[in-house]
PyMOL Python script that loads the backbone (N, CA, C, O; Angstrom):
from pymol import cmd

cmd.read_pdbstr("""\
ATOM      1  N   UNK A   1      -0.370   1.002  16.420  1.00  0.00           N
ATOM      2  CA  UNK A   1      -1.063   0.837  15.148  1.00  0.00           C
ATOM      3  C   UNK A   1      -0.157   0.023  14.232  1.00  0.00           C
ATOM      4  O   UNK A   1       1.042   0.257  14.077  1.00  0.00           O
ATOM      5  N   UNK A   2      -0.822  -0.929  13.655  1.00  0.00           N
ATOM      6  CA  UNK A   2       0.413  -2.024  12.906  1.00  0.00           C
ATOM      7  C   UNK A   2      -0.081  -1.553  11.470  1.00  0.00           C
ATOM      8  O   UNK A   2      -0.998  -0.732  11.449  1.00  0.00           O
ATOM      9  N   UNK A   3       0.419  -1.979  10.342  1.00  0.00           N
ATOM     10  CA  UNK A   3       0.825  -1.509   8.849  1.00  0.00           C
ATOM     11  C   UNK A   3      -0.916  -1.343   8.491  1.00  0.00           C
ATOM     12  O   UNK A   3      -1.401  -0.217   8.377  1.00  0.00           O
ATOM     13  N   UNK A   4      -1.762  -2.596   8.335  1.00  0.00           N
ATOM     14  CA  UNK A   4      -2.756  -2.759   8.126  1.00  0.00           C
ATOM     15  C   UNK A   4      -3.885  -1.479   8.571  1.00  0.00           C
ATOM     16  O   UNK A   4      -4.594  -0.770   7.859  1.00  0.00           O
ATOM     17  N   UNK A   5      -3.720  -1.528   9.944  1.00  0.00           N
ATOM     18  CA  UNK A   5      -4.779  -0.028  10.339  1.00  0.00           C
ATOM     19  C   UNK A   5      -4.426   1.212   9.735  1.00  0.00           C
ATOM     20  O   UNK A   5      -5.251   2.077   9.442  1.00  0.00           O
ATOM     21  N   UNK A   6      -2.958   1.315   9.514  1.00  0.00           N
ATOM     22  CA  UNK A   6      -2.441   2.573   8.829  1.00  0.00           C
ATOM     23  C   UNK A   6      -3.127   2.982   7.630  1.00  0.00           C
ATOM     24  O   UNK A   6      -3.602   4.067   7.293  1.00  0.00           O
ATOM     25  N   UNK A   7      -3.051   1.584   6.929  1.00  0.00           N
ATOM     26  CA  UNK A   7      -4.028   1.759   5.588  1.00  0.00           C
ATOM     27  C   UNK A   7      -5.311   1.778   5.659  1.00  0.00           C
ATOM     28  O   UNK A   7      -5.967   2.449   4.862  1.00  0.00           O
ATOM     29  N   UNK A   8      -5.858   1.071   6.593  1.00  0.00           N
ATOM     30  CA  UNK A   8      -7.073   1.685   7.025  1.00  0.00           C
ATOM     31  C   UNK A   8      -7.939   2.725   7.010  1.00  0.00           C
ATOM     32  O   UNK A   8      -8.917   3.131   6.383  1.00  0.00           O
ATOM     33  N   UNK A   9      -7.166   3.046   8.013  1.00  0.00           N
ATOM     34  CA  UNK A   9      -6.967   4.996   8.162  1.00  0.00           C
ATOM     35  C   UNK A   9      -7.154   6.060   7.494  1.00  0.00           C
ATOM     36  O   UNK A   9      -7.018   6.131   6.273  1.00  0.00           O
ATOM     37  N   UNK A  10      -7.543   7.155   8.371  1.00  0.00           N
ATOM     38  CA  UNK A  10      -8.474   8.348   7.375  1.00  0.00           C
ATOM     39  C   UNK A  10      -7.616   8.624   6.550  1.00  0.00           C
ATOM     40  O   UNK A  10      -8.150   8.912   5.479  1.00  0.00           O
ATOM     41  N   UNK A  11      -5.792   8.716   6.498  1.00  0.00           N
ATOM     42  CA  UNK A  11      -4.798   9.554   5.772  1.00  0.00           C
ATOM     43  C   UNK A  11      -5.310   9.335   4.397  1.00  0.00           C
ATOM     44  O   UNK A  11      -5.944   8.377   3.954  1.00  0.00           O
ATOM     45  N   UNK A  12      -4.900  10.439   3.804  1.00  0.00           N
ATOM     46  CA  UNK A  12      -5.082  10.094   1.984  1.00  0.00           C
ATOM     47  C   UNK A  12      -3.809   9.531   1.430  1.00  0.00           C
ATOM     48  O   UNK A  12      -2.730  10.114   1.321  1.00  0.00           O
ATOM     49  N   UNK A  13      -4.138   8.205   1.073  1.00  0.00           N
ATOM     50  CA  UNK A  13      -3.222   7.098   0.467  1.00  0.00           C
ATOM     51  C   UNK A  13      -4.181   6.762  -0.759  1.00  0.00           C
ATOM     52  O   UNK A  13      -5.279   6.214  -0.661  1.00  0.00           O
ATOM     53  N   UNK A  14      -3.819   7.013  -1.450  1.00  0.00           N
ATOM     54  CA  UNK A  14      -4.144   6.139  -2.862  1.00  0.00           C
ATOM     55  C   UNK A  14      -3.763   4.533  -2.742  1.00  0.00           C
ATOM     56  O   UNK A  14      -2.698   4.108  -3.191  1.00  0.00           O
ATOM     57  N   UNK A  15      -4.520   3.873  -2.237  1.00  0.00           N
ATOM     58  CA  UNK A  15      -4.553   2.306  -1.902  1.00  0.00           C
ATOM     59  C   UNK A  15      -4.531   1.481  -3.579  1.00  0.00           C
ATOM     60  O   UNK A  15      -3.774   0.529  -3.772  1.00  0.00           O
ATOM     61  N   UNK A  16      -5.176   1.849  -4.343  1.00  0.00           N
ATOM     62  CA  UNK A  16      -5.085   1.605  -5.506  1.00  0.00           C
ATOM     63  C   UNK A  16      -3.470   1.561  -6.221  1.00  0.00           C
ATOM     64  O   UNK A  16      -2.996   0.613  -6.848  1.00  0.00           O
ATOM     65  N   UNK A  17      -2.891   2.709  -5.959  1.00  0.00           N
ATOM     66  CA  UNK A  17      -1.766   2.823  -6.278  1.00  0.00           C
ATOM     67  C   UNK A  17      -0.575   1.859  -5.466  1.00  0.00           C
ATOM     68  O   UNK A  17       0.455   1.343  -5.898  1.00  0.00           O
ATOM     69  N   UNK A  18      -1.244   1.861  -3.996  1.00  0.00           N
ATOM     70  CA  UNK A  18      -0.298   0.676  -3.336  1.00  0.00           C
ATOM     71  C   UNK A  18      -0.356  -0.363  -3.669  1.00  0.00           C
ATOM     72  O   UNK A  18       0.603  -0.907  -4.217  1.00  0.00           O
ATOM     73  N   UNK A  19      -1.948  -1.213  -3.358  1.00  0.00           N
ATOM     74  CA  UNK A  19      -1.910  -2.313  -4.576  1.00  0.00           C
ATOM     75  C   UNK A  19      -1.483  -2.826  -6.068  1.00  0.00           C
ATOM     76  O   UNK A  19      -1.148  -3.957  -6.421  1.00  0.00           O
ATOM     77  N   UNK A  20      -1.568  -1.996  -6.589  1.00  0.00           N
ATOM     78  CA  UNK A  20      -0.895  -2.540  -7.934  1.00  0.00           C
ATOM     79  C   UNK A  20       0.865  -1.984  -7.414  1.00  0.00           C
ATOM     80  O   UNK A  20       1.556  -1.517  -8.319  1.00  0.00           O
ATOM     81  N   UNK A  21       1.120  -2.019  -6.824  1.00  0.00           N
ATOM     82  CA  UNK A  21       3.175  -1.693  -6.523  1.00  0.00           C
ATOM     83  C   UNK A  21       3.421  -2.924  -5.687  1.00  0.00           C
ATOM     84  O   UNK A  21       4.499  -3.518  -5.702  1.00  0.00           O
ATOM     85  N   UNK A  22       2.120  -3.381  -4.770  1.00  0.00           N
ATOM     86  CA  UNK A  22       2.564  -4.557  -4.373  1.00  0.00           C
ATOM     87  C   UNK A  22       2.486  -5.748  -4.845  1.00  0.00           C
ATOM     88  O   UNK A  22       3.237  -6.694  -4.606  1.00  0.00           O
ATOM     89  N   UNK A  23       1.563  -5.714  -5.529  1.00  0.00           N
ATOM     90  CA  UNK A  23       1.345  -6.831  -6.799  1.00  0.00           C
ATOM     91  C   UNK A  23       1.145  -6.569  -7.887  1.00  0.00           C
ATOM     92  O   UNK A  23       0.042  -6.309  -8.369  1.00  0.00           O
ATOM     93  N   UNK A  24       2.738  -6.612  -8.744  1.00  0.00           N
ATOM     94  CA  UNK A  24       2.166  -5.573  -9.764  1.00  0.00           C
ATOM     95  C   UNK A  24       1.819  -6.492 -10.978  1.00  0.00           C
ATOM     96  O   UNK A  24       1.495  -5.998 -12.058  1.00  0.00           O
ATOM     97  N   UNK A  25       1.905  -8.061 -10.744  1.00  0.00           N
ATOM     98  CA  UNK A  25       1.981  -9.170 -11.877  1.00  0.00           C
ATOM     99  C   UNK A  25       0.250  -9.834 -11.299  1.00  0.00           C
ATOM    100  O   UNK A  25      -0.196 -10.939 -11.607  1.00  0.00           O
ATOM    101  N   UNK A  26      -0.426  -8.841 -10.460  1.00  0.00           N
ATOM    102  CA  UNK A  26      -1.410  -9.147 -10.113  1.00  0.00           C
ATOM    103  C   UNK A  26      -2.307  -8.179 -10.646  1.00  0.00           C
ATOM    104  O   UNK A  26      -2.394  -7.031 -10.210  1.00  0.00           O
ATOM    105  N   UNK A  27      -3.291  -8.862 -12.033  1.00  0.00           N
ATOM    106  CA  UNK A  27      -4.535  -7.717 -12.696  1.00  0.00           C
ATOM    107  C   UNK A  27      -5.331  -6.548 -11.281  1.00  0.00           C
ATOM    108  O   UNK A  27      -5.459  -5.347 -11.045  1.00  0.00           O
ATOM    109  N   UNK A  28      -5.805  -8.356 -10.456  1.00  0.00           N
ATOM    110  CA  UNK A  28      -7.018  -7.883  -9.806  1.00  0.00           C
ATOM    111  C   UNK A  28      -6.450  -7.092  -8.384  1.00  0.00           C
ATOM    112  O   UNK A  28      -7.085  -6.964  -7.337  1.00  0.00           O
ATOM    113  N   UNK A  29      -4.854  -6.532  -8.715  1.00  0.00           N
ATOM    114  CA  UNK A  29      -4.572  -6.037  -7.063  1.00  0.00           C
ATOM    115  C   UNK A  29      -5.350  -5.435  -6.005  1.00  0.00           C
ATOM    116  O   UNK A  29      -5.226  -5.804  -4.837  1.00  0.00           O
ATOM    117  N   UNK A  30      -6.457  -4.169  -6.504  1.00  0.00           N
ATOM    118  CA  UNK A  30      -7.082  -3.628  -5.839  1.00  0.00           C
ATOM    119  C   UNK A  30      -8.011  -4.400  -5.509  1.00  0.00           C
ATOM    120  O   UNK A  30      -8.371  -4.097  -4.371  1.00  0.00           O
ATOM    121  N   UNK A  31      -8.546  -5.183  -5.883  1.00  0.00           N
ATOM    122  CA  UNK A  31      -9.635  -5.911  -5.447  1.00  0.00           C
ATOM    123  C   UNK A  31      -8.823  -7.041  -4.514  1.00  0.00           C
ATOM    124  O   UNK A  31      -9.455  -7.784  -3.762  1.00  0.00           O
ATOM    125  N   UNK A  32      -7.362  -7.102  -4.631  1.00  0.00           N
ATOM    126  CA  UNK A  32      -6.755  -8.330  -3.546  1.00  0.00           C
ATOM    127  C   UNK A  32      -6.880  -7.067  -2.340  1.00  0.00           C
ATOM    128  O   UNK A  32      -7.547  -7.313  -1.335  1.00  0.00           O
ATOM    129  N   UNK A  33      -6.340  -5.980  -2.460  1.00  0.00           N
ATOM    130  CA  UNK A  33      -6.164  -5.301  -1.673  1.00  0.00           C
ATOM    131  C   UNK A  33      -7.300  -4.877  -0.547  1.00  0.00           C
ATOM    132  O   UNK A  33      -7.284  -4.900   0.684  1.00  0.00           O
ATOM    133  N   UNK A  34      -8.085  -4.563  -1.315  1.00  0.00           N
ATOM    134  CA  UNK A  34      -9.642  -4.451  -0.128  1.00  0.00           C
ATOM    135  C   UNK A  34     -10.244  -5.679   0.322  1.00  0.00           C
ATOM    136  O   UNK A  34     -11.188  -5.639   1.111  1.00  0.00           O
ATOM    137  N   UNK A  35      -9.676  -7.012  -0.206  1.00  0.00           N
ATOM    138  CA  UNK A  35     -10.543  -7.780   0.391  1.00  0.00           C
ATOM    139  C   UNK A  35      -9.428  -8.025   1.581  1.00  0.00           C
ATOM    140  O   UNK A  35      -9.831  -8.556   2.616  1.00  0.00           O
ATOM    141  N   UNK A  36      -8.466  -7.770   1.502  1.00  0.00           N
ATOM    142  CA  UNK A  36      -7.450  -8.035   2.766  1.00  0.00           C
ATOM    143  C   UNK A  36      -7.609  -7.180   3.522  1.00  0.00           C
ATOM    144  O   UNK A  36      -7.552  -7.506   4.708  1.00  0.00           O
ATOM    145  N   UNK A  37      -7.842  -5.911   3.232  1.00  0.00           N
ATOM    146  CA  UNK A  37      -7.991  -4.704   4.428  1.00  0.00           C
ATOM    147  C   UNK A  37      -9.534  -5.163   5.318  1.00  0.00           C
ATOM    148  O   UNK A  37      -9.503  -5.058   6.545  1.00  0.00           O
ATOM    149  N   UNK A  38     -10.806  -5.648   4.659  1.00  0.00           N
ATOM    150  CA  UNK A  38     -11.475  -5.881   5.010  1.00  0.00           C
ATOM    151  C   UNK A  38     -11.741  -7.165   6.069  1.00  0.00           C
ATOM    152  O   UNK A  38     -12.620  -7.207   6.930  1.00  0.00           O
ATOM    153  N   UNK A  39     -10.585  -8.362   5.720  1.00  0.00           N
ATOM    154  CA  UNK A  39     -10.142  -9.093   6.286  1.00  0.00           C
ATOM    155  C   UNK A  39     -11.065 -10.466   5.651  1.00  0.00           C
ATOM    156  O   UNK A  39     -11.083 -11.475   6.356  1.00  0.00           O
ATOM    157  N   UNK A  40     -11.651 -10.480   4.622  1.00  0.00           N
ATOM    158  CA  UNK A  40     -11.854 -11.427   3.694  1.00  0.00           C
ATOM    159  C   UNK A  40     -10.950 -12.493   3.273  1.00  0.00           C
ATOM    160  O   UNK A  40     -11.218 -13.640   2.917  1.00  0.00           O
ATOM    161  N   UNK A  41      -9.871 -11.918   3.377  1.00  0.00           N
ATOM    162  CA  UNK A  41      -8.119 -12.629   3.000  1.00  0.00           C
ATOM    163  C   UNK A  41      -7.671 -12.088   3.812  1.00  0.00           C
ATOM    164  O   UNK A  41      -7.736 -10.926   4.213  1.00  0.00           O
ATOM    165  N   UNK A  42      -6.960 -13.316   4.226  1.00  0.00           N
ATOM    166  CA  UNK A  42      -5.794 -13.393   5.579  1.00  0.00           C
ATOM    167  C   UNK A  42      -4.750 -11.934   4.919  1.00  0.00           C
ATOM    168  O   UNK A  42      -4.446 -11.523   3.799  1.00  0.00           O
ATOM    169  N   UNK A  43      -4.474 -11.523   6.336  1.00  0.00           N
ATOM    170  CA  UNK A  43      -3.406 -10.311   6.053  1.00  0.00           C
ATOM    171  C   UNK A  43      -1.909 -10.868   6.318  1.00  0.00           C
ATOM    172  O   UNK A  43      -1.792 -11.159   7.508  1.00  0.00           O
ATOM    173  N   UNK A  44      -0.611 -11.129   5.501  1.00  0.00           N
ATOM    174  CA  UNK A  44       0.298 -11.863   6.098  1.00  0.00           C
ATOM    175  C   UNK A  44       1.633 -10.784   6.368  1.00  0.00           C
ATOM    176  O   UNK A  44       1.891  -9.650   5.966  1.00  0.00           O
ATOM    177  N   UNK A  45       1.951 -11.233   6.779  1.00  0.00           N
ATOM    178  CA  UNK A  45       3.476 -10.683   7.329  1.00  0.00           C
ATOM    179  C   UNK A  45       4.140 -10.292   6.097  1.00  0.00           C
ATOM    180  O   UNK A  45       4.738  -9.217   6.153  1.00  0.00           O
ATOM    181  N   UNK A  46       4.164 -10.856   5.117  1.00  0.00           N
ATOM    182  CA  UNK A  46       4.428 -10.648   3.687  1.00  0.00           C
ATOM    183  C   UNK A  46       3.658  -9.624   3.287  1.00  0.00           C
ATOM    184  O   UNK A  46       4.451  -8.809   2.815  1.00  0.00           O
ATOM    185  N   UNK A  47       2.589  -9.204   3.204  1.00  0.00           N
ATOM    186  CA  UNK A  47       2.040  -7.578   3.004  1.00  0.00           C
ATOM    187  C   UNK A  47       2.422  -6.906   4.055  1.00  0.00           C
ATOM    188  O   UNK A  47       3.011  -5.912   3.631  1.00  0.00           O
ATOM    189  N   UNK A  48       2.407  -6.907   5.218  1.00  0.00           N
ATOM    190  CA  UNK A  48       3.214  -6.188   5.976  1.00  0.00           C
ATOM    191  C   UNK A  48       4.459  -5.988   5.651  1.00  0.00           C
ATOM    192  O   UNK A  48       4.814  -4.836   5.901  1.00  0.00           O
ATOM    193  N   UNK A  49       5.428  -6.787   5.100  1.00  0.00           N
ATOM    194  CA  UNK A  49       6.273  -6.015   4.457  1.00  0.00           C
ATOM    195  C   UNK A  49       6.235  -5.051   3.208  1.00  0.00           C
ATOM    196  O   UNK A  49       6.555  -3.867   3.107  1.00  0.00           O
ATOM    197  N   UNK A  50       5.587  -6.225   2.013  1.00  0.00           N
ATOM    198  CA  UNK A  50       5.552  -5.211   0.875  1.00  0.00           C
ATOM    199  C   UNK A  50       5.378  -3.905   1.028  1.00  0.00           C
ATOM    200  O   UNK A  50       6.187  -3.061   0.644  1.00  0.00           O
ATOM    201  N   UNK A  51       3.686  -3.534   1.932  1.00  0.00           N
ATOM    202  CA  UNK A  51       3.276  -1.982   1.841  1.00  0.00           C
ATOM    203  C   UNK A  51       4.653  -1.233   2.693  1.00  0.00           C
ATOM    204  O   UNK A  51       5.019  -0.179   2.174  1.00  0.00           O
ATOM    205  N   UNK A  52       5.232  -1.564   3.615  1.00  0.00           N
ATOM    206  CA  UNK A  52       5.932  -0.958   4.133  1.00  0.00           C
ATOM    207  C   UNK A  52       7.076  -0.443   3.087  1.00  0.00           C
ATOM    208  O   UNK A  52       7.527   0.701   3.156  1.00  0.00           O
ATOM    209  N   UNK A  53       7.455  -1.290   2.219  1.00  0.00           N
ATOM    210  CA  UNK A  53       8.653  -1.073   1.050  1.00  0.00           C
ATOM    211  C   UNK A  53       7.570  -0.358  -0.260  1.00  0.00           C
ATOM    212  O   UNK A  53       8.175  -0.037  -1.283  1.00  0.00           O
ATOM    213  N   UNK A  54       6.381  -0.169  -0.250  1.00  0.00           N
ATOM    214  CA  UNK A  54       5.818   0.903  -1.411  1.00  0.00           C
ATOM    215  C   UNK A  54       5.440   2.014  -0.269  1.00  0.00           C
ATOM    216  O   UNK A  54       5.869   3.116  -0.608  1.00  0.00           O
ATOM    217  N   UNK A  55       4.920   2.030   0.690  1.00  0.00           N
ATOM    218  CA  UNK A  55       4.991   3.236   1.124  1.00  0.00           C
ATOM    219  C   UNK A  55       6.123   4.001   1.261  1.00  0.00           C
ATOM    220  O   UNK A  55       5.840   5.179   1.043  1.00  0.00           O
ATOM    221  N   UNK A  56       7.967   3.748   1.685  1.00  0.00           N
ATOM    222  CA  UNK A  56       8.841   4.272   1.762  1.00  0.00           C
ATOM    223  C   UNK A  56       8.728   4.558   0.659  1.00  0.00           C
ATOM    224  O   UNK A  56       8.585   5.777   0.570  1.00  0.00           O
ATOM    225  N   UNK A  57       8.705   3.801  -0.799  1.00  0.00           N
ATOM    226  CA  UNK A  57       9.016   3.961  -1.964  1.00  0.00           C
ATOM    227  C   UNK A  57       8.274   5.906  -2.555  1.00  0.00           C
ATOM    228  O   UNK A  57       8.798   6.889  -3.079  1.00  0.00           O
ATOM    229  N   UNK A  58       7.009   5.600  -2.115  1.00  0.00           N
ATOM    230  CA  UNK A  58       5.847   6.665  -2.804  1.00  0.00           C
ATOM    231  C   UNK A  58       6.989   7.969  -2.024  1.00  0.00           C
ATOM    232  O   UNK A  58       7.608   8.867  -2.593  1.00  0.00           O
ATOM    233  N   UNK A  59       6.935   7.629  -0.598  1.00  0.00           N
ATOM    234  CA  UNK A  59       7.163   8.778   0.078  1.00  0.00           C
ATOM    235  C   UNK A  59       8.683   9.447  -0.364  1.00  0.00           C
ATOM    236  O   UNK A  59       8.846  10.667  -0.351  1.00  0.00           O
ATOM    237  N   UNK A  60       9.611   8.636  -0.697  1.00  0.00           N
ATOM    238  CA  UNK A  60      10.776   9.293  -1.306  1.00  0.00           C
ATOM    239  C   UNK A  60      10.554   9.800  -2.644  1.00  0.00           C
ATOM    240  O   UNK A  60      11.225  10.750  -3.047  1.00  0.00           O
ATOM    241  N   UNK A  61       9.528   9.162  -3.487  1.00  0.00           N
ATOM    242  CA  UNK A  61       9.463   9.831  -4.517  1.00  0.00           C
ATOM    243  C   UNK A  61       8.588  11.437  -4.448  1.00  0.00           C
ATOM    244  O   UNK A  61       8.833  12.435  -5.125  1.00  0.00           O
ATOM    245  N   UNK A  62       7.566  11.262  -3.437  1.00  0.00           N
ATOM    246  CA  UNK A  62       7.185  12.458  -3.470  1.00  0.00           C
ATOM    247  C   UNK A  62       8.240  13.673  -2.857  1.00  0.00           C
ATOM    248  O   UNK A  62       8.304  14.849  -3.216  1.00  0.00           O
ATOM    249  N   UNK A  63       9.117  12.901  -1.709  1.00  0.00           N
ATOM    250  CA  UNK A  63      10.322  14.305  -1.403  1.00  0.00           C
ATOM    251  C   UNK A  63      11.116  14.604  -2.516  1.00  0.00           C
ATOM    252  O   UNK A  63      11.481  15.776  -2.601  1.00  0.00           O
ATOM    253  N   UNK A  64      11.654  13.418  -3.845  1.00  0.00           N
ATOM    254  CA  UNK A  64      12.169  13.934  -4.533  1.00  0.00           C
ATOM    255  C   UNK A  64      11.283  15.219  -5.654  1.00  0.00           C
ATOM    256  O   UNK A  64      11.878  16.224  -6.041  1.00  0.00           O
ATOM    257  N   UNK A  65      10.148  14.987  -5.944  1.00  0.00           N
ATOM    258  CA  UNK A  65       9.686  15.420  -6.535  1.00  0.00           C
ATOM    259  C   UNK A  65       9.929  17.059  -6.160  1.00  0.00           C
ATOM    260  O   UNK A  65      10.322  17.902  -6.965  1.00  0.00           O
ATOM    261  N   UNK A  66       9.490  17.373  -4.276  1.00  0.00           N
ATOM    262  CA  UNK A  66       9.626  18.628  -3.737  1.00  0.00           C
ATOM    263  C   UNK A  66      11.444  19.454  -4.195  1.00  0.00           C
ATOM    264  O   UNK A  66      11.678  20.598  -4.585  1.00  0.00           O
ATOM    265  N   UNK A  67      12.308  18.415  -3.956  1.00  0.00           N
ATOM    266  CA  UNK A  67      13.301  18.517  -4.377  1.00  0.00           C
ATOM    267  C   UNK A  67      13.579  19.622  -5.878  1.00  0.00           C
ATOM    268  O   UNK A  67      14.296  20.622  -5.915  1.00  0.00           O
ATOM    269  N   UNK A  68      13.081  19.266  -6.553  1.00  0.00           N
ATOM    270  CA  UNK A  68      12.951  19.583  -7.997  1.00  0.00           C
ATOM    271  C   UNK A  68      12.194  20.977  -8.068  1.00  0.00           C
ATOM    272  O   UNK A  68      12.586  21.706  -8.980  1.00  0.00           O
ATOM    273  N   UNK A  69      11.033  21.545  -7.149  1.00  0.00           N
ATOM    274  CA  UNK A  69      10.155  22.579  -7.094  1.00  0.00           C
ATOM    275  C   UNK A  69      10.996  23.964  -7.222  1.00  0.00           C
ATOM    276  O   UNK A  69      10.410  25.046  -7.198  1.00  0.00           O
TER     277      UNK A  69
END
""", "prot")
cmd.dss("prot")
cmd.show_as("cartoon", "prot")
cmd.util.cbc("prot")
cmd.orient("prot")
């Protein structure tokens, strides 16, 4: 499964929230974002990285958060 299907995928990801972290100087992110998942817009190696560097990002913030409980 490569980055793209992940987001795909049934998991609960707030995609909204990934989009605007990956483009955050971008208004219309969510709307860049679904038209790329949908494949309307080319998916590049360059979002394959970004989401990979906001998903680590979300996910350490949510362990820190547990941290704190």
């Amino acid at each position: 499964m490569d980055i793209k299907e992940f987001l795909k995928s049934e998991l609960k990801i707030n995609l909204n929230e990934v989009a605007q972290r990956m483009w955050p100087n971008n208004q219309h992110a969510k709307v860049l974002m679904s038209m790329k998942l949908k494949g309307t817009r080319q998916w590049t190696d360059d979002d394959t990285e970004r989401a990979k560097a906001v998903l680590r990002e979300l996910y350490t913030e949510g362990l820190s958060k547990l941290d704190t409980l």
